[in-house]
C-alpha positions, 0 to 999 in steps of 0.5 A: 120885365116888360110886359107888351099885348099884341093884338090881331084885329082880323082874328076870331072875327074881330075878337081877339082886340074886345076890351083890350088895349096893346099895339094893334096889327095894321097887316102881315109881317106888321107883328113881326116888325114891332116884336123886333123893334120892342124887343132891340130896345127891351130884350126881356120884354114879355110878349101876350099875342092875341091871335092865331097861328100865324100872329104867334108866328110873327111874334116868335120871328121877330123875337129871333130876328133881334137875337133876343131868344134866350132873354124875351118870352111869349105867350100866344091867347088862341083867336085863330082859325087853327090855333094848333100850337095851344094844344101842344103847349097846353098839354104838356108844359108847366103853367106859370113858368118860361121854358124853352121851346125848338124852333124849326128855321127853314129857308128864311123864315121860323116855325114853332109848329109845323111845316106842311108839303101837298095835301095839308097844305092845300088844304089850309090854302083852300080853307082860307081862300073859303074863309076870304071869299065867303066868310067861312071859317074855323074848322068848316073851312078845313073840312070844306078844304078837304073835301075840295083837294079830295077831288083834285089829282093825288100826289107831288113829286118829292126829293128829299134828302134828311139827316135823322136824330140816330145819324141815318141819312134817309132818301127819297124821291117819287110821288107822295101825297104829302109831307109833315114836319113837325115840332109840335103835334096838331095841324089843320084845327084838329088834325093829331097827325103827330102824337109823338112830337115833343117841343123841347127835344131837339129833334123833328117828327118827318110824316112822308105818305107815299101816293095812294088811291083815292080809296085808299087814302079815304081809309087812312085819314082817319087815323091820321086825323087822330093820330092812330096811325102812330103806335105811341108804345114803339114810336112807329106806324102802325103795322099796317100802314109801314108800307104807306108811311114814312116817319123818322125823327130828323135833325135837317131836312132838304126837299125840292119838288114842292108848289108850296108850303104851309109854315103855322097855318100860312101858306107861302109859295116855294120850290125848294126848302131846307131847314133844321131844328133849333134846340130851346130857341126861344122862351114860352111862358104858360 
């Protein structure tokens, strides 16, 4: 097996690449294009990325890009801002063996993690506007992210229409503070906001909130924060907040009415997304 080192130069300050050697990332989408590449000439090549969220990314996409899922395999070594993939992985999968884990294919790109609508992503789009302009990363950048969408106004209009894992077709539109979903189970570089995902389901975790007051909201990120608002025993929300929140556990999933779209930490503008979960698509190694 080929054993290749991918190494992001702009994470973890510069880190990621000390007394390493392996191919250098000279921007984005560059990961992506040397994965495909590698992997067209050795389709069991095993990929070690150095990196974030987003370096893993790239790495998985390109991997999907060559057809080669099912032959290559990964590793991610977290030197991200985030790195929310890790704690999913690292909590659940065996050590020293390749598995399978879902993908969620939306629009034209992949995520391994999750997708992020509304406030969370605005979030991670203001932490990395703190982290470009005044250098300040990790999860200052995320708290101050929150603190500057908390006084923005509440709410985007949402259509959204999903197929779920018991047959239901569910339906929606109306204002909500956002939308997750979700394949593994943390966002935001600490955010637990869905304990109840699992990577090698074949099934998606959809967290709708629906618009709330600003106190209201104040009372309920806390849990959301730590993955209280789930009652892990019933696999619901909690009673106290079904009025609030929406989770179903979907196979597909359309949604227009959103500005952007965060897909494992980066964020891409977008109006319209429809994705659905591919079922052990690519192989991790722990």
């Amino acid at each position: 097996m080929k054993t290749l080192s991918v190494l992001n130069p702009a994470a973890g300050k510069g880190t990621a690449v000390l007394g390493r050697t392996g191919y250098i990332t000279t921007g984005i989408g560059d990961c992506r294009r040397f994965v495909r590449e590698e992997c067209l000439a050795s389709p069991c090549a095993h990929f070690d990325v150095y990196g974030g969220d987003g370096t893993l990314n790239e790495a998985i996409s390109g991997i999907m890009d060559a057809g080669a899922g099912k032959t290559a395999s990964v590793k991610m070594h977290p030197y991200g801002s985030g790195n929310d993939t890790v704690k999913t992985t690292d909590a659940s999968l065996e050590k020293g063996k390749a598995v399978p884990l879902d993908l969620i294919r939306w629009n034209e790109g992949y995520a391994v993690n999750m997708l992020n609508i509304g406030f969370d992503c605005n979030v991670v789009a203001a932490a990395g506007n703190f982290k470009k302009r005044y250098g300040i990363a990790g999860k200052l950048s995320y708290i101050l992210g929150v603190i500057k969408e908390f006084f923005k106004p509440f709410g985007e209009h949402f259509q959204i229409e999903a197929e779920c894992a018991d047959g239901e077709i569910f339906r929606y539109e109306g204002e909500a503070v956002l939308c997750a979903v979700c394949n593994g189970q943390w966002c935001g570089g600490g955010f637990h906001n869905s304990p109840l995902s699992d990577m090698q389901d074949g099934v998606l975790e959809m967290i709708l909130v629906r618009k709330v007051s600003k106190m209201g909201f104040i009372r309920m990120i806390g849990k959301y924060k730590s993955g209280e608002m789930m009652d892990k025993e019933r696999r619901e929300v909690i009673d106290s907040y079904k009025k609030v929140v929406v989770y179903k556990r979907v196979r597909a999933l359309t949604l227009t009415g959103c500005r952007q779209i965060c897909a494992d930490g980066e964020v891409q503008e977008c109006r319209q997304i429809q994705l659905s979960v591919l079922p052990g698509a690519v192989l991790y190694r722990m």
